[in-house]
N, C-alpha and C positions, 0 to 999 in steps of 0.2 A: 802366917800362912794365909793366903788366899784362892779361893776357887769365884771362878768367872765361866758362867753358864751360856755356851752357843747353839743351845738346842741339840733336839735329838739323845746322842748320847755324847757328844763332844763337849768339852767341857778343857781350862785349863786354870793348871795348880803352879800356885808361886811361893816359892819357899827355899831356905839356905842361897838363897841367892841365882834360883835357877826358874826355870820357866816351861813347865811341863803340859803337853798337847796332847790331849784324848780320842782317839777318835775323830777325824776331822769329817764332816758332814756340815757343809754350810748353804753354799750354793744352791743348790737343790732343793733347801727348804725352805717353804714358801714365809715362814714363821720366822727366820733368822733372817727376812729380807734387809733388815738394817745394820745387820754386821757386817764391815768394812773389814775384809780378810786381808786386805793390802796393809795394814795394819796389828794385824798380830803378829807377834813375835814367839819365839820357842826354841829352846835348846834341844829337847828331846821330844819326841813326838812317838806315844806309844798306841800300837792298835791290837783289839781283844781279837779281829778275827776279819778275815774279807771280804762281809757282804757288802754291796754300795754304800746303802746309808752309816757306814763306818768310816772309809774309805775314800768317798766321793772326790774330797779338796785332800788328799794325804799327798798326792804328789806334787801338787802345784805349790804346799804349802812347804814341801819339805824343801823343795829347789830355794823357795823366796826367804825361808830363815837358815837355810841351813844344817838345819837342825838333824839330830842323830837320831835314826828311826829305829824303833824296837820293835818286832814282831815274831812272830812261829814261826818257823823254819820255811815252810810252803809258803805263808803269806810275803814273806822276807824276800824267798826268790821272786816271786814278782813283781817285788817293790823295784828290786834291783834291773828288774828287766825294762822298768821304765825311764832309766836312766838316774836316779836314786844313786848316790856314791856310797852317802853314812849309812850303811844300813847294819844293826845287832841283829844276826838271827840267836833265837831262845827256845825252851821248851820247857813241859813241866818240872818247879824246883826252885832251888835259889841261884839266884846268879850275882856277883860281882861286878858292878859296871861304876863307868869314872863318876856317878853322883853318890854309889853307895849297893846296899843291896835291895834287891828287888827278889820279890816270890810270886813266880809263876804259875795261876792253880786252875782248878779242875773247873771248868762252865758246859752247862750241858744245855746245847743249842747244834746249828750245825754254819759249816763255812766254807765259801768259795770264793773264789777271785772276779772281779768283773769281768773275765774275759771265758770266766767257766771251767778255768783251770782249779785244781785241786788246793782246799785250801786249808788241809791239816784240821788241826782240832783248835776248836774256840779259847778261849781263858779267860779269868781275870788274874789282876792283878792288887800285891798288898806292896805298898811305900814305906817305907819309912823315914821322914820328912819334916825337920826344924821341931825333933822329939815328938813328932806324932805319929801315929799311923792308923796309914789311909788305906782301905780296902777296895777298887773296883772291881763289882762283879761280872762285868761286859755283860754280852748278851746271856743271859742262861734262865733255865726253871731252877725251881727251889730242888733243891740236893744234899742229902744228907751229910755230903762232902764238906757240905758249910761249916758242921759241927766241928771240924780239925783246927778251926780259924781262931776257937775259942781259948783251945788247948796251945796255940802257936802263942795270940796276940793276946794283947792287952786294945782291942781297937780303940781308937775316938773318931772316927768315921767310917763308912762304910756309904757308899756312889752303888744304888739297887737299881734295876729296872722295875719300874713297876706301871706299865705301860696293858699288859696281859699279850693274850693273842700270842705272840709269838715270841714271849718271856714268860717273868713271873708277873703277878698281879697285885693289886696294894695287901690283899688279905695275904698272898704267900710272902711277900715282901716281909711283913709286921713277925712271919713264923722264923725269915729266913736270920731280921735281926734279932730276936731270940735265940738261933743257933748260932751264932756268932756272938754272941752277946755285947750288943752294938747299941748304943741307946739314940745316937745320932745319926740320922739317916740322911741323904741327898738323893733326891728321886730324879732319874732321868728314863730316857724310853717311853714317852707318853706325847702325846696329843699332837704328835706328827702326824698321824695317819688318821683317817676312821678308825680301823680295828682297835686301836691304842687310847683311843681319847676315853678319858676318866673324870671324874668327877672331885679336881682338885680339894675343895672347903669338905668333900666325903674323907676326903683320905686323908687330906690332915686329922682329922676330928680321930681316926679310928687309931693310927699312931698315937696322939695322944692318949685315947683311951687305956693304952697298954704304957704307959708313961713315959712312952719317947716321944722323940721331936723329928718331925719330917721336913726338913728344907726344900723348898722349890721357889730358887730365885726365878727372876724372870729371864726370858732370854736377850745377852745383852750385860746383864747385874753380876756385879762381883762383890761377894763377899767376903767378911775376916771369920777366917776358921781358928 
């Protein structure tokens, strides 16, 4: 399995032979100016919820690979209204889809579409992926909802925001994999914005201290998960 970090909270996961898009946010950021979008590839392309920086490259990206979009039911209709053909709408739970099962869970944030239209309720989501599985939180604060994930999964990963301000932060992040009981982390939602910039060599050091491991490739870097 591999995960390849485009900043923000986009990020994509390669595994059983598929090629999976998070959140697409590229353009926009001033940080991810050297990702060459014309060049990424994706069969399914999943989004936690419709604020811009989720969203921003979701249609352009979805036209150029093709690729099958998953979304909430609100965010889903306005994918399709941008002329989007593949589009999964989903909601909270498990679903069935042509790579396998996906669990749709509870993110507590809020969501709207770029054009201000309504945009359902946030999520993240948990994989199951070339026998691992993968946790993404999307946008959300820490929630005691996380604790179900323990009781579900056995995780090996787990994609946290820990940016603050308008998520969790690297101190709720370290409680939230503890409810989850998650020892490997992948930090996304940081250092795009002022509000969000943290003090990367702090937060690794504080994961550690609690004996996990916090990943922060760079933007651009792909790793073997």
């Amino acid at each position: 399995m591999k995960y390849t970090y485009y900043g923000q909270s986009c990020f994509l996961i390669e595994a059983d032979g598929k090629k999976f898009l998070f959140d697409p946010f590229i353009k926009s950021n001033p940080l991810a100016k050297d990702v060459d979008t014309s060049k990424i590839e994706a069969d399914y392309i999943l989004v936690s919820h419709g604020h811009g920086d989720h969203v921003a490259d979701l249609v352009e990206l979805a036209k150029q690979t093709n690729a099958e979009v998953i979304a909430m039911v609100e965010v889903a209709k306005w994918i399709k209204e941008q002329g989007v053909e593949k589009v999964t709408d989903i909601n909270f739970g498990t679903q069935k889809l042509s790579f396998g099962k996906l669990r749709t869970v509870w993110a507590v944030h809020s969501s709207s579409n770029p054009d201000g239209s309504y945009g359902g309720n946030p999520a993240g989501f948990v994989l199951e992926l070339a026998g691992k599985q993968v946790y993404f939180a999307g946008d959300t604060a820490l929630t005691v909802e996380m604790k179900l994930l323990a009781e579900l999964y056995n995780l090996d990963y787990a994609i946290l925001p820990i940016g603050g301000h308008y998520t969790m932060d690297v101190d709720d992040a370290i409680i939230a994999s503890k409810y989850i009981d998650c020892d490997q982390i992948i930090g996304v939602h940081y250092n795009t914005f002022p509000p969000i910039s943290i003090d990367t060599e702090d937060a690794t050091a504080k994961f550690k201290r609690e004996s996990k491991t916090l990943w922060l490739p760079q933007i651009g870097e792909t790793i073997a998960l």
